[in-house]
PyMOL Python script that loads the backbone (N, CA, C, O; Angstrom):
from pymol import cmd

cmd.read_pdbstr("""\
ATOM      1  N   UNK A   1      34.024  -3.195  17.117  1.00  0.00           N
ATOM      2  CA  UNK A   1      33.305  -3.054  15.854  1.00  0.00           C
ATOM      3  C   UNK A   1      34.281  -2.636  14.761  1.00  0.00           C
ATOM      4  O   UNK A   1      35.503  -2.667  14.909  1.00  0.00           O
ATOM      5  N   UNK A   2      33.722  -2.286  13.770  1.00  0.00           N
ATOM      6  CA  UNK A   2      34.610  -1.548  12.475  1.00  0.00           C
ATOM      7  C   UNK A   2      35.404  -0.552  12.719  1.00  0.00           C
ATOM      8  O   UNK A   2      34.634   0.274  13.210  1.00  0.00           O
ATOM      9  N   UNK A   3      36.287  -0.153  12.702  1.00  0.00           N
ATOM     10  CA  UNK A   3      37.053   1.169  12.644  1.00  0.00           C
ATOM     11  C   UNK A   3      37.314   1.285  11.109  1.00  0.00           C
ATOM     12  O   UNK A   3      38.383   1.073  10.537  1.00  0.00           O
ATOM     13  N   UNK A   4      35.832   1.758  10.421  1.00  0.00           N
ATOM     14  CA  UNK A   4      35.895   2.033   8.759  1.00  0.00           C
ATOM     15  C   UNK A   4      35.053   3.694   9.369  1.00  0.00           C
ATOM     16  O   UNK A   4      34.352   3.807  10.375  1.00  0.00           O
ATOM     17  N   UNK A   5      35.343   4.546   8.601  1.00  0.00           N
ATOM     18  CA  UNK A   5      34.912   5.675   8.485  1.00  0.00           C
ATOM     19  C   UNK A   5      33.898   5.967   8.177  1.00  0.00           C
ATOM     20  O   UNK A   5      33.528   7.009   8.718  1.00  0.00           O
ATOM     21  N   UNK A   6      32.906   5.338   7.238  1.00  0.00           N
ATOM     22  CA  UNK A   6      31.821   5.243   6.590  1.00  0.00           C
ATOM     23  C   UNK A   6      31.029   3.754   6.864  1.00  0.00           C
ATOM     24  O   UNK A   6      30.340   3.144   6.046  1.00  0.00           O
ATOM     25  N   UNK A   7      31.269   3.450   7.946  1.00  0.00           N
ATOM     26  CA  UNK A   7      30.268   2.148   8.334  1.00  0.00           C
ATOM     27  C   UNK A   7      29.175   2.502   8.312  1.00  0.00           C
ATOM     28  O   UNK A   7      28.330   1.698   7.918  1.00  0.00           O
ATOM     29  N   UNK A   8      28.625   4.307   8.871  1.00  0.00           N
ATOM     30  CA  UNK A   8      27.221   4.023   8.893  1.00  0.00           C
ATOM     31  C   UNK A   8      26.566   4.659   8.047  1.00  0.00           C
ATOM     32  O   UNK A   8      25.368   4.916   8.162  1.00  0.00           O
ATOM     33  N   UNK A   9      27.426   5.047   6.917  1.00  0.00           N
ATOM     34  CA  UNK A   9      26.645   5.464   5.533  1.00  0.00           C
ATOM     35  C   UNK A   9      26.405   4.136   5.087  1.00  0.00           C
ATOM     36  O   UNK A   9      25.210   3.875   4.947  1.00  0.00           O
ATOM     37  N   UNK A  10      27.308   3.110   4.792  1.00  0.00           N
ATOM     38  CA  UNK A  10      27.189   1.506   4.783  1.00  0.00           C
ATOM     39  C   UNK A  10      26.006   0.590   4.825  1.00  0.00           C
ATOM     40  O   UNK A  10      25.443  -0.155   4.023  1.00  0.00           O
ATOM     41  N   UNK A  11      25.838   0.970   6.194  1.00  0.00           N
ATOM     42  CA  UNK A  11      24.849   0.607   7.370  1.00  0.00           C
ATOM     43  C   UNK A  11      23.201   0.959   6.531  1.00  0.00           C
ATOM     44  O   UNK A  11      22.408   0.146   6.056  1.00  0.00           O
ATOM     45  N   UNK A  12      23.127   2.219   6.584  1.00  0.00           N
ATOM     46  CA  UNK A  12      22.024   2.987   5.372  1.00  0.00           C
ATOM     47  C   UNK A  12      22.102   2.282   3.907  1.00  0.00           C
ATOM     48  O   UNK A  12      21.203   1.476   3.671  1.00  0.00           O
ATOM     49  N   UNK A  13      22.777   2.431   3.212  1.00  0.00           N
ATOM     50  CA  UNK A  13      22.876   1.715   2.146  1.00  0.00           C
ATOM     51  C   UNK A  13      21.984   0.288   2.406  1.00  0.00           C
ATOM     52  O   UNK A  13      20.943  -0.061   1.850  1.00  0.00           O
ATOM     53  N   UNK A  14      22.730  -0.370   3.396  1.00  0.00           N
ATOM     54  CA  UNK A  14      22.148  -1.751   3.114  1.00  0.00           C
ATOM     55  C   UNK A  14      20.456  -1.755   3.505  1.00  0.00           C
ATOM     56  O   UNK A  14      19.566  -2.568   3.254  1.00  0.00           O
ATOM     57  N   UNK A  15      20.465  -0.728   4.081  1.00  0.00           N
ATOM     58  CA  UNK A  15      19.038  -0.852   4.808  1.00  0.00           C
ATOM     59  C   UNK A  15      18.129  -0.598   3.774  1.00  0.00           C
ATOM     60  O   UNK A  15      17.073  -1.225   3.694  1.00  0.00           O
ATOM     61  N   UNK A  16      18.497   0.385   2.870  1.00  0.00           N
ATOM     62  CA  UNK A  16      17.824   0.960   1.898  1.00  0.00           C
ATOM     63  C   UNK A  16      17.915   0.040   0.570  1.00  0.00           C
ATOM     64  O   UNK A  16      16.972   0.138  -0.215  1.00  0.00           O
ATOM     65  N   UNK A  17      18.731  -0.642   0.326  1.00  0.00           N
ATOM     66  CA  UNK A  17      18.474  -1.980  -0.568  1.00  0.00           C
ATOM     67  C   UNK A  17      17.838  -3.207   0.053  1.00  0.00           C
ATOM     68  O   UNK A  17      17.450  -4.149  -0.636  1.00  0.00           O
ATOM     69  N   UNK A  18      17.731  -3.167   1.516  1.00  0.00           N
ATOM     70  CA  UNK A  18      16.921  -4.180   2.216  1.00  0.00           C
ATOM     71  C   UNK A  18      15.529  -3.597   1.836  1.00  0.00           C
ATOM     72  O   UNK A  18      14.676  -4.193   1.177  1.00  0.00           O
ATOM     73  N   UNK A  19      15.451  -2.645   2.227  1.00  0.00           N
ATOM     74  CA  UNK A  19      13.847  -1.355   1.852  1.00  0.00           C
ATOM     75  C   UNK A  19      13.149  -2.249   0.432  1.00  0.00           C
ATOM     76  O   UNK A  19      12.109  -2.907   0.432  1.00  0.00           O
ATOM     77  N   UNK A  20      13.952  -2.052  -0.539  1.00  0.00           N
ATOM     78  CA  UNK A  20      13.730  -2.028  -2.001  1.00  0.00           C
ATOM     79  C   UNK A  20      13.605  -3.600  -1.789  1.00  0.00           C
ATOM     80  O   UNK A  20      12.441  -3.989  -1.891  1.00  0.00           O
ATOM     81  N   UNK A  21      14.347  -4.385  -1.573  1.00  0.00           N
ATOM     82  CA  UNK A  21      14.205  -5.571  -1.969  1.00  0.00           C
ATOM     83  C   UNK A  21      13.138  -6.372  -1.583  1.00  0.00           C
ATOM     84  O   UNK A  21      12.892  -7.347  -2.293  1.00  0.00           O
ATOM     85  N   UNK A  22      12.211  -6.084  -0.248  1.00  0.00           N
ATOM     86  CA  UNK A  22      11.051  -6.052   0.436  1.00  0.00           C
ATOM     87  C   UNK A  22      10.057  -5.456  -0.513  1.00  0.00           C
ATOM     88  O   UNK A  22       8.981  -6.017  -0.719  1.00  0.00           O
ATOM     89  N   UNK A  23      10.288  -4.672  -0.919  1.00  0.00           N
ATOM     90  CA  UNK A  23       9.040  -4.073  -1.723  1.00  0.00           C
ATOM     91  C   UNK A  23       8.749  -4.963  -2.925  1.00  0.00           C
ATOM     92  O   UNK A  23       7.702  -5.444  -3.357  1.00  0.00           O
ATOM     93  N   UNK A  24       9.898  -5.019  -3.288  1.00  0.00           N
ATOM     94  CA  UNK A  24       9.878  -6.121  -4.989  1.00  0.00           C
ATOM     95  C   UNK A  24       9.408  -7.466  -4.446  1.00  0.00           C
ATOM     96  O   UNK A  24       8.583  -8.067  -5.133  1.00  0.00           O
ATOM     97  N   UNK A  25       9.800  -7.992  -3.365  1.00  0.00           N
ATOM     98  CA  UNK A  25       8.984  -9.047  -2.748  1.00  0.00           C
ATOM     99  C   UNK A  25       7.608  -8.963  -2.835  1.00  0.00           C
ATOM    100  O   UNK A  25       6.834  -9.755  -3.373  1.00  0.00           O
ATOM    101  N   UNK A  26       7.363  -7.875  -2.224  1.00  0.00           N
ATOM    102  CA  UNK A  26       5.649  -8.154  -1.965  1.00  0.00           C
ATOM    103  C   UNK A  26       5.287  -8.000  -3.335  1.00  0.00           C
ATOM    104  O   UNK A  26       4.419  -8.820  -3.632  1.00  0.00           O
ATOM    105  N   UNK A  27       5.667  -7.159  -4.421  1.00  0.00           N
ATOM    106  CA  UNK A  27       5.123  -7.051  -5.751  1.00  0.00           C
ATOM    107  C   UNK A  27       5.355  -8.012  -6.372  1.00  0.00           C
ATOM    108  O   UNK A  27       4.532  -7.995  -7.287  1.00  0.00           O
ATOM    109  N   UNK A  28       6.050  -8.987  -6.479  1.00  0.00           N
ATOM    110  CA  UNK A  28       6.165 -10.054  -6.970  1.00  0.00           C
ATOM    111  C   UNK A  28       4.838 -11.140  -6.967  1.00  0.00           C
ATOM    112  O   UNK A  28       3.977 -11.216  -6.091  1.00  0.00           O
ATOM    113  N   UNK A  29       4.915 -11.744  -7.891  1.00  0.00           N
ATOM    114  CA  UNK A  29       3.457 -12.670  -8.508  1.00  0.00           C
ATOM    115  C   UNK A  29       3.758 -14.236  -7.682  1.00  0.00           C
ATOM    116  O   UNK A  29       3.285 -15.351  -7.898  1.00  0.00           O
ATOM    117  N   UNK A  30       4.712 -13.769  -6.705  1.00  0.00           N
ATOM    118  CA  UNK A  30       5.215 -15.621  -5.910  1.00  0.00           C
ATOM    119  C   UNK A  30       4.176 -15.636  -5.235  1.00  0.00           C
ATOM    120  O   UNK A  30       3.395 -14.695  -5.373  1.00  0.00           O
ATOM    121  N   UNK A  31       3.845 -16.789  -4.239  1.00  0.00           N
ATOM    122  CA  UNK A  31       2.869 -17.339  -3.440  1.00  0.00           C
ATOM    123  C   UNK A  31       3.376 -16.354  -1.986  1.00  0.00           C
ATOM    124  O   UNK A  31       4.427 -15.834  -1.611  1.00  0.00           O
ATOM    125  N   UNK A  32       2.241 -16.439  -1.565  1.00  0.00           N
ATOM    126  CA  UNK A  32       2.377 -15.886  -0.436  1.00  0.00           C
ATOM    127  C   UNK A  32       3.421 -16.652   0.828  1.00  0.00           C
ATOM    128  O   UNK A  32       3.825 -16.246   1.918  1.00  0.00           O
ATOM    129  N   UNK A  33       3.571 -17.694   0.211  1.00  0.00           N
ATOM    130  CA  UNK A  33       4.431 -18.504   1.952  1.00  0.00           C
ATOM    131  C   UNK A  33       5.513 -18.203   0.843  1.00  0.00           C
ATOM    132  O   UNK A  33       6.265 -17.751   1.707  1.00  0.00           O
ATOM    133  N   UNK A  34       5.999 -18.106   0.081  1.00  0.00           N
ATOM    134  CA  UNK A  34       7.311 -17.550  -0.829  1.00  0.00           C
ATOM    135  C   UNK A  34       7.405 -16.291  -0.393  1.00  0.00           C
ATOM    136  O   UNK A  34       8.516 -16.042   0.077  1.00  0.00           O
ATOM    137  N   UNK A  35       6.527 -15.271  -0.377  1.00  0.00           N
ATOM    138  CA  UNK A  35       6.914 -13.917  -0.108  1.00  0.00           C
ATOM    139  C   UNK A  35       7.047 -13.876   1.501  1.00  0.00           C
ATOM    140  O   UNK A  35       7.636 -12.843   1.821  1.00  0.00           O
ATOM    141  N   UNK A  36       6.729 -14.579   2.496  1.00  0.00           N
ATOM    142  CA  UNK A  36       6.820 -14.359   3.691  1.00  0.00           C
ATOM    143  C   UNK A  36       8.890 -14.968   4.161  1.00  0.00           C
ATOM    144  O   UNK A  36       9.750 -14.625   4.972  1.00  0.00           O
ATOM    145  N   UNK A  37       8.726 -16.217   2.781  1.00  0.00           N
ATOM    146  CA  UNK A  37      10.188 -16.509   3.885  1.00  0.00           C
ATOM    147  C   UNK A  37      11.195 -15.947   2.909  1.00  0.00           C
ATOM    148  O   UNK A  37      12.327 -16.297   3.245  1.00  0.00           O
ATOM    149  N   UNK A  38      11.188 -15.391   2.100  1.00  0.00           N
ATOM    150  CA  UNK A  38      11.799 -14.642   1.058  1.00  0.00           C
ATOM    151  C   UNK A  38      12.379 -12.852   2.250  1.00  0.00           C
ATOM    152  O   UNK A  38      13.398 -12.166   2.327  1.00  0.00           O
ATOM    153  N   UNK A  39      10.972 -12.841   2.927  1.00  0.00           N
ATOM    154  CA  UNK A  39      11.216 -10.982   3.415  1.00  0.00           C
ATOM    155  C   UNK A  39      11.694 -11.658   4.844  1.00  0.00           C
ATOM    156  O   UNK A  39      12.625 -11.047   5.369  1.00  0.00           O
ATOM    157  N   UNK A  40      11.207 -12.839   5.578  1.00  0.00           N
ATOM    158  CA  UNK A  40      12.042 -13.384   6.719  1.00  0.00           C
ATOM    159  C   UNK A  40      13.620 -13.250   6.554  1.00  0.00           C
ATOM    160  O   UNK A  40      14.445 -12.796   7.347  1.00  0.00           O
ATOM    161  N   UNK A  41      13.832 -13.927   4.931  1.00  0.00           N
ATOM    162  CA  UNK A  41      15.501 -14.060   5.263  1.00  0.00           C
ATOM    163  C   UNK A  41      15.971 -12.984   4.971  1.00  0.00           C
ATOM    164  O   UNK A  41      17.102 -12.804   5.422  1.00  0.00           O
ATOM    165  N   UNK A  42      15.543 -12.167   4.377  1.00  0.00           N
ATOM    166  CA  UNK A  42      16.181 -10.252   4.113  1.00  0.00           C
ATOM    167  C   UNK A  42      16.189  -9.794   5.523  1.00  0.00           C
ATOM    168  O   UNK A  42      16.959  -8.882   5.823  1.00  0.00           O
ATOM    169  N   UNK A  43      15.580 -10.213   6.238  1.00  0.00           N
ATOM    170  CA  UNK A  43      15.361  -9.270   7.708  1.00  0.00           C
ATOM    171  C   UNK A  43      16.141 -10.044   8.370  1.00  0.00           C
ATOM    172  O   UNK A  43      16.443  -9.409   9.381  1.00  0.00           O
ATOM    173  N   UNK A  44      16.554 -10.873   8.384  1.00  0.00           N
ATOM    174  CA  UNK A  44      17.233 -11.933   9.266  1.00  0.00           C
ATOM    175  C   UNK A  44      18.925 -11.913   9.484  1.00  0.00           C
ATOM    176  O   UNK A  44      19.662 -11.839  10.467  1.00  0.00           O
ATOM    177  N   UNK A  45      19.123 -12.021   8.016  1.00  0.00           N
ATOM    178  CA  UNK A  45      20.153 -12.029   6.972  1.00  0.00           C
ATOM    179  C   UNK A  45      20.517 -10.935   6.242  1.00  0.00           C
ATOM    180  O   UNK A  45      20.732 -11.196   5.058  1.00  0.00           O
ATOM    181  N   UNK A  46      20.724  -9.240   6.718  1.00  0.00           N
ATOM    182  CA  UNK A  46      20.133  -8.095   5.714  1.00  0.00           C
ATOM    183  C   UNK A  46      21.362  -8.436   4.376  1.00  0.00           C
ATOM    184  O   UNK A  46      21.154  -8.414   3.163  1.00  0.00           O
ATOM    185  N   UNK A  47      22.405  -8.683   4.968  1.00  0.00           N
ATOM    186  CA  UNK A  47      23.751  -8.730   3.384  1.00  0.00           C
ATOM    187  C   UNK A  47      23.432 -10.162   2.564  1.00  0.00           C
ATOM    188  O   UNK A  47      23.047  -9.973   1.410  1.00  0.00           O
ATOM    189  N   UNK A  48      23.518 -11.371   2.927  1.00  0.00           N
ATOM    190  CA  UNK A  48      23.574 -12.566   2.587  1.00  0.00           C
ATOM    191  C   UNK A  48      22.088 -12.449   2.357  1.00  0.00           C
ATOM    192  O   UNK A  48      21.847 -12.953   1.260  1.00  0.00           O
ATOM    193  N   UNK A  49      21.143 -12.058   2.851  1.00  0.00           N
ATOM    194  CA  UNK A  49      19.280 -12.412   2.174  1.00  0.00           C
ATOM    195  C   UNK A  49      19.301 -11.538   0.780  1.00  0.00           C
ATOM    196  O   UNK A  49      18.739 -11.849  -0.271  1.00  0.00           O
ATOM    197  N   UNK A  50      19.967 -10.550   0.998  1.00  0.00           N
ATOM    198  CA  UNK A  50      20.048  -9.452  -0.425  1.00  0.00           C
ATOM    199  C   UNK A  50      20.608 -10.013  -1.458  1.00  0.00           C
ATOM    200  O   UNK A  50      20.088  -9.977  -2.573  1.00  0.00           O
ATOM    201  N   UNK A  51      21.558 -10.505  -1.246  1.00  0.00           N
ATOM    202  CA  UNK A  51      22.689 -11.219  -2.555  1.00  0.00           C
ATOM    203  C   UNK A  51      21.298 -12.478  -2.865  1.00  0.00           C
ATOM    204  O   UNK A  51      20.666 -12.586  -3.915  1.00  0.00           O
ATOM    205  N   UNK A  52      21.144 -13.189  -1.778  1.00  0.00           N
ATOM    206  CA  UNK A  52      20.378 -14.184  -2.235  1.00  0.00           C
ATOM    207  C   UNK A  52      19.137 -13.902  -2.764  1.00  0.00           C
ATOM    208  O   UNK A  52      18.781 -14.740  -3.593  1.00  0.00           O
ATOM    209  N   UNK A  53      18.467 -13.128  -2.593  1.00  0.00           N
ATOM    210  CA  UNK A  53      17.133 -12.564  -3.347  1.00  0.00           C
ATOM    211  C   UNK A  53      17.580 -12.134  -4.202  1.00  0.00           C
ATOM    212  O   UNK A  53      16.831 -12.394  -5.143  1.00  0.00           O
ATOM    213  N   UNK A  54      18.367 -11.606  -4.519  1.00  0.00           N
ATOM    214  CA  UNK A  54      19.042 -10.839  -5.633  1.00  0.00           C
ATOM    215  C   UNK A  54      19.641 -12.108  -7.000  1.00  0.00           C
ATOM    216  O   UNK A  54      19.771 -12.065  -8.223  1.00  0.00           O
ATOM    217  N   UNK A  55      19.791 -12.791  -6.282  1.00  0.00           N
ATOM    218  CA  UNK A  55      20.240 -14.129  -7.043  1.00  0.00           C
ATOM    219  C   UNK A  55      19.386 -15.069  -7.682  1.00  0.00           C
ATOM    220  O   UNK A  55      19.440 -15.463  -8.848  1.00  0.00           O
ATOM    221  N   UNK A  56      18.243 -15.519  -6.380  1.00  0.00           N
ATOM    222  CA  UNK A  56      17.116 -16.810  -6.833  1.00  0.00           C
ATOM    223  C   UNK A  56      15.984 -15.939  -6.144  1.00  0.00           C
ATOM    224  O   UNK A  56      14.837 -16.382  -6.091  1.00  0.00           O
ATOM    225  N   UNK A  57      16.255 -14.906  -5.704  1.00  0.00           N
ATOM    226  CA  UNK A  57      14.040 -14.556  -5.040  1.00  0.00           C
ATOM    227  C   UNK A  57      13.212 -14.727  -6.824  1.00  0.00           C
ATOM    228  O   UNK A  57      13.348 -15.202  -7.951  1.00  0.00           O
ATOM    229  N   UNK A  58      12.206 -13.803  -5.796  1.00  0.00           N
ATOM    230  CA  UNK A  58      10.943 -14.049  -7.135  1.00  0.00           C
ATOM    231  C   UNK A  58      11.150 -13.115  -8.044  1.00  0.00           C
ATOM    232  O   UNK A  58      11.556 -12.067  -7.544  1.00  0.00           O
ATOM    233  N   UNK A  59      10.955 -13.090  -9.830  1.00  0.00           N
ATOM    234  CA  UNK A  59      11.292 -12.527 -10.770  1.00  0.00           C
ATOM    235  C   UNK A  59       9.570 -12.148 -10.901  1.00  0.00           C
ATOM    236  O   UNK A  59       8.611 -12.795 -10.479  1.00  0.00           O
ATOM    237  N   UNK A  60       9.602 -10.953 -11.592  1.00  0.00           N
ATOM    238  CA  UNK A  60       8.147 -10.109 -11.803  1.00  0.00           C
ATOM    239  C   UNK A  60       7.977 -11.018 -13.373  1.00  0.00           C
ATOM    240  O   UNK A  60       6.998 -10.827 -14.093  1.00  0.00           O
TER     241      UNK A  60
END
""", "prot")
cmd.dss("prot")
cmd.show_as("cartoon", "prot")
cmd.util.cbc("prot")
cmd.orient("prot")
């Protein structure tokens, strides 16, 4: 694995912008089969679904 010192403050971080980015999903005004594969690829994908929701998910 990593030999970084802070992988699992890291680790937290991402989880906790995975957290947030799930939430703004479901609050979001998209269709429901949008919000299901939108929070699929965050959970799937936690770094690469984040950038990408973060990029093209659903805007409030």
């Amino acid at each position: 694995m990593l030999d970084f010192p802070y992988s699992g403050l890291l680790g937290l971080i991402i989880l906790v912008l995975d957290i947030y980015a799930i939430i703004r999903v479901v609050q979001s005004g998209a269709g429901a089969l949008s919000k299901a594969i939108w929070i699929v690829i965050i959970l799937l994908l936690p770094v690469l679904g984040l950038i990408l929701w973060a990029l093209l998910g659903p805007k409030k």
